[in-house]
TORDOLO-439309 format. One record per residue (C-alpha): residue in three letters; x, y, z; residue number from 1. Coordinates in steps of 0.2 Angstrom, whole numbers, plus 5000, padded with zeros to 4 digits. Example, Ala and Ser with C-alpha at 12.3 -4.5 7.8 and 13.67 -1.06 7.14 Angstrom:
# TORDOLO-439309
> residuo, u, v, w, num
> Ala, 5062, 4978, 5039, 1
> Ser, 5068, 4995, 5036, 2
END
This chain:
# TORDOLO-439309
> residuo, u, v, w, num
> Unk, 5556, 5487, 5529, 1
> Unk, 5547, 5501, 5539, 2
> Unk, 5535, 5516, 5531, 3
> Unk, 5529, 5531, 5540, 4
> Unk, 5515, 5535, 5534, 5
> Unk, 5503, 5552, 5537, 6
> Unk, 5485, 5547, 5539, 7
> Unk, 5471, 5560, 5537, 8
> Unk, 5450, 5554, 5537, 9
> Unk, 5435, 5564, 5537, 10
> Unk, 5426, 5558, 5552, 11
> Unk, 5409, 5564, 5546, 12
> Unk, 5409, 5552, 5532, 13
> Unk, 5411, 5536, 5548, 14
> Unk, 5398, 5524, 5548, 15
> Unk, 5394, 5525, 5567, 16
> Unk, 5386, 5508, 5568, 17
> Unk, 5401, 5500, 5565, 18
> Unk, 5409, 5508, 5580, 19
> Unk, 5409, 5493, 5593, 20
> Unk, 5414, 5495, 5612, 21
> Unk, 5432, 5487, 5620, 22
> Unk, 5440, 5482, 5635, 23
> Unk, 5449, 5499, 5633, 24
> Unk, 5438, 5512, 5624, 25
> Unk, 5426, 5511, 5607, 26
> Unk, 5435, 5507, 5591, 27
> Unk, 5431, 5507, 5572, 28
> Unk, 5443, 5493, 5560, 29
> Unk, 5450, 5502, 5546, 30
> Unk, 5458, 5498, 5529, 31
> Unk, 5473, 5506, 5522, 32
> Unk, 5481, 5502, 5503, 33
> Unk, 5495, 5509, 5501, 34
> Unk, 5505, 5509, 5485, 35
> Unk, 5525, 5515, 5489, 36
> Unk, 5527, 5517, 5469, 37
> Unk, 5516, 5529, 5464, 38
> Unk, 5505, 5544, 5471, 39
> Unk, 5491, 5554, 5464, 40
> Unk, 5490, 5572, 5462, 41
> Unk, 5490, 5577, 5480, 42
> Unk, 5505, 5567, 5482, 43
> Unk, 5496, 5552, 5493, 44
> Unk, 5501, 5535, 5491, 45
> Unk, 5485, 5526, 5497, 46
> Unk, 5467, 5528, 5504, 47
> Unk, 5458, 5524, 5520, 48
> Unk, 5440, 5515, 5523, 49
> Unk, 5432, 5504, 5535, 50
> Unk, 5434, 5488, 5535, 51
> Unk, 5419, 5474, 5529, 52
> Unk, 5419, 5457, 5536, 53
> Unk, 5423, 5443, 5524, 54
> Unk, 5402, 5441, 5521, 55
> Unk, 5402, 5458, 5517, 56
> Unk, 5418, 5455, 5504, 57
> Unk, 5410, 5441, 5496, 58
> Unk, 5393, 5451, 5493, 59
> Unk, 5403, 5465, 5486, 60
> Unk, 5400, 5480, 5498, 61
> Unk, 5408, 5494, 5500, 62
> Unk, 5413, 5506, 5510, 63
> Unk, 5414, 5525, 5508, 64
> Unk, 5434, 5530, 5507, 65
> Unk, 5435, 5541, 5522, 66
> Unk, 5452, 5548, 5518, 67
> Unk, 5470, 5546, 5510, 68
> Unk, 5486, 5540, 5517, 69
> Unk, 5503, 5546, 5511, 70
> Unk, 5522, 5539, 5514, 71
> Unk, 5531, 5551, 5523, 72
> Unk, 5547, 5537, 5526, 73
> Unk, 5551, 5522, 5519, 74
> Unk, 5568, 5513, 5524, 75
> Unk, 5570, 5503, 5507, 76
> Unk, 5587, 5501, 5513, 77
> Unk, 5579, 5485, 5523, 78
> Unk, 5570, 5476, 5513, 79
> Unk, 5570, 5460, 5509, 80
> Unk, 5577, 5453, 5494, 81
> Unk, 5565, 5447, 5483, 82
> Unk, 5561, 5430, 5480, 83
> Unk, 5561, 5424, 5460, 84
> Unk, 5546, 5415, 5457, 85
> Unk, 5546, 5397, 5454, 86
> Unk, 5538, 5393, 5435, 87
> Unk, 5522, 5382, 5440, 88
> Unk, 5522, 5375, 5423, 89
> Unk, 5539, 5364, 5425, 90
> Unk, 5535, 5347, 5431, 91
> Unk, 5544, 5343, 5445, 92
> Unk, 5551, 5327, 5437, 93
> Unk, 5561, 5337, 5423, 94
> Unk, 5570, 5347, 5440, 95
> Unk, 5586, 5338, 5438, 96
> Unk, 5589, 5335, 5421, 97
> Unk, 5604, 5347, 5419, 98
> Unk, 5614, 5343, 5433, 99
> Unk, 5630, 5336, 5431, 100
> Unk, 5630, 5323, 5443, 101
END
């Protein structure tokens, strides 16, 4: 599947330490959830903030939301089917107790 999506931040909201230098440039690593189901009232589909390391995740920080993303395309048309999910509580021994041979 492939989603367009518009992109808008407030760069005054950037935490500037967590700006870091590259081979190419400086970046900052951001985070984007995007919901192609719903939207809010302004009609975006997701937000944007920075991203925390996995020491950070665990201690529960957060970072401010420094924008909103919307869905401007989405080829649904291409997506792949969806898988039905195998029940965890059948044991595997009872798997072939219906078939005829």
């Amino acid at each position: 599947m492939k989603v367009g999506l518009s992109i808008r931040i407030d760069v005054t909201k950037i935490d500037k330490s967590r700006l870091y230098k590259g081979a190419k440039g400086t970046y900052l690593d951001l985070t984007t959830f995007v919901d192609l189901d719903n939207q809010d009232e302004y009609g975006n589909n997701g937000f944007i903030s920075q991203s925390v390391t996995k020491e950070e995740r665990d201690a529960k920080i957060k970072t401010p939301i420094l924008g909103n993303s919307k869905v401007i395309f989405a080829d649904v048309a291409q997506s792949a089917p969806a898988k039905r999910p195998v029940p965890v509580s059948a044991p595997a021994d009872d798997f072939d107790e219906d078939l005829p041979f």
